[in-house]
Every structure is written in structure tokens, then in C-alpha cells.
C-alpha positions as CSV (number, residue, x, y, z in Angstrom):
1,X,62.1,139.3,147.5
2,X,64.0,136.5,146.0
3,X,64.1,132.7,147.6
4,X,66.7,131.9,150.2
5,X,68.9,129.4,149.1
6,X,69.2,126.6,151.4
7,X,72.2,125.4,153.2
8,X,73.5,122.6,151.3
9,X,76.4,122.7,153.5
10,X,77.0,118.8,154.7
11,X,78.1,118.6,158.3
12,X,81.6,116.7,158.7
13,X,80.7,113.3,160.3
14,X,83.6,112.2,162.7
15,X,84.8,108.4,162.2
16,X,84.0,105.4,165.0
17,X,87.3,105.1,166.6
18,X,88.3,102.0,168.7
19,X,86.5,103.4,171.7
20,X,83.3,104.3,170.3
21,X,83.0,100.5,168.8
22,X,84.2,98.9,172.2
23,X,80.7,101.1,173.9
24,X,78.5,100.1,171.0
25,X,79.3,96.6,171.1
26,X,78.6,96.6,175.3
27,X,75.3,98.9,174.3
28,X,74.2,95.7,171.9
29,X,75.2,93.2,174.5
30,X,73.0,94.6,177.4
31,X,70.0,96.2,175.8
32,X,69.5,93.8,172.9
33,X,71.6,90.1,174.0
34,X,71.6,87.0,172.3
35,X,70.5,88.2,168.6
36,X,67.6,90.7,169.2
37,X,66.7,93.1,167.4
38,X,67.9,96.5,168.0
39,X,66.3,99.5,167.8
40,X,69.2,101.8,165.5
41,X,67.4,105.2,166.9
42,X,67.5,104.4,170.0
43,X,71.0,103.0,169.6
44,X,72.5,106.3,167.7
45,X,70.4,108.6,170.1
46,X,72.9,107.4,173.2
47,X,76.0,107.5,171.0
48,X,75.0,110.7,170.1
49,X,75.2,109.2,166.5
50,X,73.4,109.4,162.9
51,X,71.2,106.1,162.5
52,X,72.4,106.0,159.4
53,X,75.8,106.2,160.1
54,X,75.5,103.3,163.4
55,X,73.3,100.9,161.0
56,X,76.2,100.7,158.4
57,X,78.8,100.3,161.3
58,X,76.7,97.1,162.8
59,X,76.6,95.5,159.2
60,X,79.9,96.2,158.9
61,X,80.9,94.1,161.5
62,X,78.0,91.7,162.2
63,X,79.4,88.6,163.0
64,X,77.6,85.1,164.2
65,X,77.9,83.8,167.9
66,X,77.0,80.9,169.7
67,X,74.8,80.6,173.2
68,X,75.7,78.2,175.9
69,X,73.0,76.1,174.5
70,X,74.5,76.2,170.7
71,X,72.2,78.7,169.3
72,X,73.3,81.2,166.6
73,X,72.7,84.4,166.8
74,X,74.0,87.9,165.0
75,X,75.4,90.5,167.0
76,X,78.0,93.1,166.5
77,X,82.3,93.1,167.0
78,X,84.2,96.0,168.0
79,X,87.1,93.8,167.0
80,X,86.1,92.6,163.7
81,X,85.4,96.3,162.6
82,X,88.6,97.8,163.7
83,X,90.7,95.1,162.1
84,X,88.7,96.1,158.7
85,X,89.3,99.6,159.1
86,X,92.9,98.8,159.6
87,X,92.9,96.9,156.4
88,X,91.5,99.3,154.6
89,X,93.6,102.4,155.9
90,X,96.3,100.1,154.8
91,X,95.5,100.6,151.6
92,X,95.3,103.7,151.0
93,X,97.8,106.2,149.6
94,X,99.9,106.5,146.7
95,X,101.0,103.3,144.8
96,X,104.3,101.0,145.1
97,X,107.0,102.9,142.8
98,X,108.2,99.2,142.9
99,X,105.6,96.3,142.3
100,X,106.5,92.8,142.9
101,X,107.5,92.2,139.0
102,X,109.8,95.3,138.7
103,X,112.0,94.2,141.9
104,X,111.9,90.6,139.8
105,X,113.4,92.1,136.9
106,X,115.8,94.0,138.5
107,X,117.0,91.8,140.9
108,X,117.6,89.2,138.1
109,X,119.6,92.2,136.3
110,X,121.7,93.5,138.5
111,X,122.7,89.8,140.5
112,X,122.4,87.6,137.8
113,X,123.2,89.6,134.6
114,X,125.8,91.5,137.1
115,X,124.5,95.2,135.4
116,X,124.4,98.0,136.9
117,X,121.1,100.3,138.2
118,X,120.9,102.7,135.0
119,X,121.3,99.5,132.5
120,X,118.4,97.2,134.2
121,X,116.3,100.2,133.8
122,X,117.4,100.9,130.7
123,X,116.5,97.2,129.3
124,X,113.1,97.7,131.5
125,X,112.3,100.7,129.4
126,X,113.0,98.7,126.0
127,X,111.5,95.2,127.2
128,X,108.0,96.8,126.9
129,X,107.2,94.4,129.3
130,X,105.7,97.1,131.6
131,X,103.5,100.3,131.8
132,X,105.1,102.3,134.3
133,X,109.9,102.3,134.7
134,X,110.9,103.4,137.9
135,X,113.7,106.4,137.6
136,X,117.3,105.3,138.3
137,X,117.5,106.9,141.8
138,X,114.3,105.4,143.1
139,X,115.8,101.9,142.2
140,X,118.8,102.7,144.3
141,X,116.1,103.9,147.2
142,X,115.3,101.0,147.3
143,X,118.6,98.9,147.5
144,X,119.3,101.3,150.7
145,X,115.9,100.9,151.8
146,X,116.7,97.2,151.8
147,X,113.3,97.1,149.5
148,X,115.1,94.6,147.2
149,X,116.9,91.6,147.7
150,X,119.8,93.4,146.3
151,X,123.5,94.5,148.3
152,X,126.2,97.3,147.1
153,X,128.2,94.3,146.4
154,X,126.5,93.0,144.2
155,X,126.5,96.2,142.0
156,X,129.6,96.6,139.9
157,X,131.0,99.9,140.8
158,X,130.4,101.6,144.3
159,X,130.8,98.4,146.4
160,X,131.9,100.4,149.5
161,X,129.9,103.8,150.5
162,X,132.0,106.6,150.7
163,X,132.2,107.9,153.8
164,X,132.3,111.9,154.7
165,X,135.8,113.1,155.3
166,X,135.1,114.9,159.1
167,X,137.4,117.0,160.6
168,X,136.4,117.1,164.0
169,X,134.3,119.7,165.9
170,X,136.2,122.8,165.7
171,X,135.3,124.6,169.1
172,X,134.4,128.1,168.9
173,X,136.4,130.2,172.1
174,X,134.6,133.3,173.2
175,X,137.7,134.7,174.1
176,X,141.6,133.8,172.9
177,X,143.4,131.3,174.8
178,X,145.9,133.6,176.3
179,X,147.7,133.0,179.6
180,X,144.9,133.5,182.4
181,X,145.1,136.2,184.8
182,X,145.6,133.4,187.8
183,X,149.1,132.9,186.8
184,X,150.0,136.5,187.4
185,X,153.4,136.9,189.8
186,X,152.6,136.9,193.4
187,X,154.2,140.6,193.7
188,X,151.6,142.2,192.0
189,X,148.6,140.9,194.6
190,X,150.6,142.9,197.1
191,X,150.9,146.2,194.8
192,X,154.2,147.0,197.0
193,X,155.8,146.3,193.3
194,X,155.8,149.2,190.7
195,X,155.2,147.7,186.9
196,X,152.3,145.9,187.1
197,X,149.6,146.8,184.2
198,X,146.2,146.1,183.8
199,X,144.2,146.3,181.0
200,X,140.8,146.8,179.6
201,X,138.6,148.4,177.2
202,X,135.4,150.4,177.6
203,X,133.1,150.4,174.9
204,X,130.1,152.9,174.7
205,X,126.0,152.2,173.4
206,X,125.5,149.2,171.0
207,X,125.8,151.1,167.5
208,X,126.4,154.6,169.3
209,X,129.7,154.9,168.0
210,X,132.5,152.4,166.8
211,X,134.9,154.5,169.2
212,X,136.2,152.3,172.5
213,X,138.6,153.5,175.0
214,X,141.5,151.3,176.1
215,X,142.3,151.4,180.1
216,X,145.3,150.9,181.4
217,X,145.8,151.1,185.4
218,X,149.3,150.5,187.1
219,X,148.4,148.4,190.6
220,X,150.8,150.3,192.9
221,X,150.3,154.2,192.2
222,X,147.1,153.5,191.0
223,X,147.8,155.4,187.6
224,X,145.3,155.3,184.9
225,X,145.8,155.9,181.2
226,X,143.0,156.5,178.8
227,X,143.7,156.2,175.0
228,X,140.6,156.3,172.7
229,X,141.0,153.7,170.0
230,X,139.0,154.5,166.1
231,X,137.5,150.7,166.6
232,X,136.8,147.5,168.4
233,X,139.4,145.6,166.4
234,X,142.7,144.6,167.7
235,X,144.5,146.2,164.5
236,X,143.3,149.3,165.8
237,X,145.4,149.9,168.9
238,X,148.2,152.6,168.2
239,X,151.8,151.1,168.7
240,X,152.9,153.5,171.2
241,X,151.3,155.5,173.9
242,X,153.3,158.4,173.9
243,X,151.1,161.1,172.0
244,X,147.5,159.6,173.3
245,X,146.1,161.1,175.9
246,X,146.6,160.8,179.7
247,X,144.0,160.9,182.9
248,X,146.4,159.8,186.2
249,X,144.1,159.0,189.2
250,X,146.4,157.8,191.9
251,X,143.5,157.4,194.2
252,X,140.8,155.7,192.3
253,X,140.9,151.8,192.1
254,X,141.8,149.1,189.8
């Protein structure tokens, strides 16, 4: 039988946050005040720590105190560490496009030798003064971005930004703004008057069939014509009635 392997796998250890320093600081302060010496496995076993990983978090923020009495003594800073761990976070990531001797040189370009983005970078490139040229469009980044003490007036062309031609928010109506069936006469509420149409369409199954039916009802006598229509479309209503086909109801309602 061969040799197991062994897990080489490393277990992902979880950084001190702001909290976890605050408790280790108070643990130092009551078990081990005024400068004595800690015990770091005793210490890591009730932060449920690595000794190894709370010994290098005490030196790296050991820091010197002073008794009522004017006695030194080391102890550890919750404060001290998380300002260093800010600092360092702060550093990390990808470089400056931009150090501080490219925005020299091209602020001394473009508002003193009044040239434009693409030439400054241009006489960067040939100056061979530096190791890395920022492109054309990450210079003018930067003037937006306010990363350089540099204005769109001072550049020669483009001194005001165009602005997007808008033409308003067209709104979108569900259905067209005819005359609304409010504003119908007052005779055909009493149906006492013959010639007052209504109108609507039936439409079948969603995909079934591009067929509809147009209704047409006559308040008064109650008459209802059915015309089937080949689609949904408006273009698609015959002109006249006279050859479509007829259902009267006098007794059913509009």
C-alpha cells in the first residue's frame, strides 16, 4: 500500500479586526497590568487565536506607558495597531497612473506652454525624462477628476463641455388620447335615443390565433354586430359593414 500523502492544505487565518484588538488590549490590561509578562497561550487560547498569530499582533503594536508613579512599562494598543493596518491597506493596490512629476510636467505644458493634452504627452514621451507616459485619455481623467491643477480653460480648444441635446421625456400612452367616453351626450345614458354605438373588440388565447372580433352594440334596441377582423391592427378593420356578418340580440346588454 503506498504512503498517504499528508494534508499540506494551510487553513485560512482570519485577520484581527478593530474589535478583536479592543478585547485583547482589555485581556492584557486585567490579567497581566502594568508591564507583565503575558502568557501568549493562554492569551490566544481565550481569543480562540494561533499564539503565533497574537504574539506578532502584540509586537506589532507594543507601545510604552507610564504608571501613576512614572514608571515605564510595555503593554499593547488596540489603537496604535489599527492605525498601522490602515496605513498599510492604504497602500496597497495598483500604482498612481499620475505621479507627482508627471502632473509637474504637464501642468507646466498645458498652463504655461498653453499646449494641448496630446502635445504635453507627446513632448513627455520624447523628453526621456521618464519610464512610464500616461495615455492621452487618462491625462484628461484626470483634469475631470480635478487630479491636476489644470481647468478646461486653460486647454486651447474645448473650453466649454458640450452638453447632450435632450428632447424631453417622450411619455409612452397605453392607449390613444381620443375623446373619453365621459363626454358622451347625455341622451345616450337614457337609451330613449336610437344611434348611439358602442364599440369593442374581442380577442381570443394569447397566440391562438391573430383573428379578433370587433363588437358593435346600439344602446337602445340593444343590437349587436359581430365582424371578425384578419388582425389586431387598426388597418385591418374593413371600411364598411355591409357584407360582414350580423348576430342582432335585442335582449342581451351592452
Amino acid at each position: 500500500m503506498g504512503k498517504e500523502q499528508p494534508n499540506t492544505k494551510r487553513k485560512k487565518v482570519k485577520d484581527f479586526t478593530y474589535e478583536n484588538r479592543v478585547a485583547m488590549e482589555t485581556l492584557i490590561r486585567q490579567l497581566w497590568p502594568r508591564g507583565k509578562h503575558f502568557k501568549c497561550k493562554e492569551l490566544a487560547n481565550l481569543m480562540q487565536r494561533q499564539c503565533r498569530s497574537v504574539k506578532n499582533e502584540y509586537l506589532r503594536a507594543k507601545v510604552t506607558n507610564k504608571t501613576s508613579e512614572l514608571i515605564e512599562y510595555e503593554t499593547y494598543s488596540a489603537t496604535v495597531a489599527q492605525e498601522k493596518t490602515n496605513l498599510i491597506n492604504a497602500q496597497k493596490g495598483p500604482r498612481m497612473k499620475l505621479t507627482t512629476q508627471h502632473a509637474d510636467f504637464l501642468q507646466n505644458q498645458i498652463v504655461v506652454e498653453k499646449m494641448s493634452p496630446y502635445v504635453a504627452v507627446q513632448r513627455m514621451k520624447r523628453s526621456g525624462l521618464f519610464t512610464y507616459t500616461p495615455c492621452v485619455k487618462t491625462v484628461y481623467n484626470a483634469i475631470e477628476n480635478g487630479r491636476l491643477e489644470v481647468i478646461r480653460a486653460h486647454l486651447p480648444c474645448g473650453k466649454t463641455r458640450k452638453k447632450h441635446k435632450t428632447n424631453g421625456t417622450r411619455m409612452a400612452y397605453r392607449t390613444p388620447p381620443e375623446r373619453s367616453i365621459d363626454k358622451r351626450p347625455p341622451q345616450a345614458e337614457t337609451r330613449q335615443e336610437y344611434g348611439h354605438w358602442e364599440m369593442d373588440t374581442l380577442v381570443g388565447g394569447a397566440g391562438a390565433s391573430p383573428y379578433c372580433l370587433l363588437v358593435l352594440t346600439e344602446r337602445k334596441t340593444r343590437l349587436t354586430l359581430l365582424i371578425r377582423l384578419p388582425n389586431q391592427r387598426a388597418s385591418g378593420a374593413p371600411s364598411t359593414a355591409s357584407n360582414a356578418p350580423r348576430t342582432s340580440s335585442p335582449h342581451s346588454k351592452a
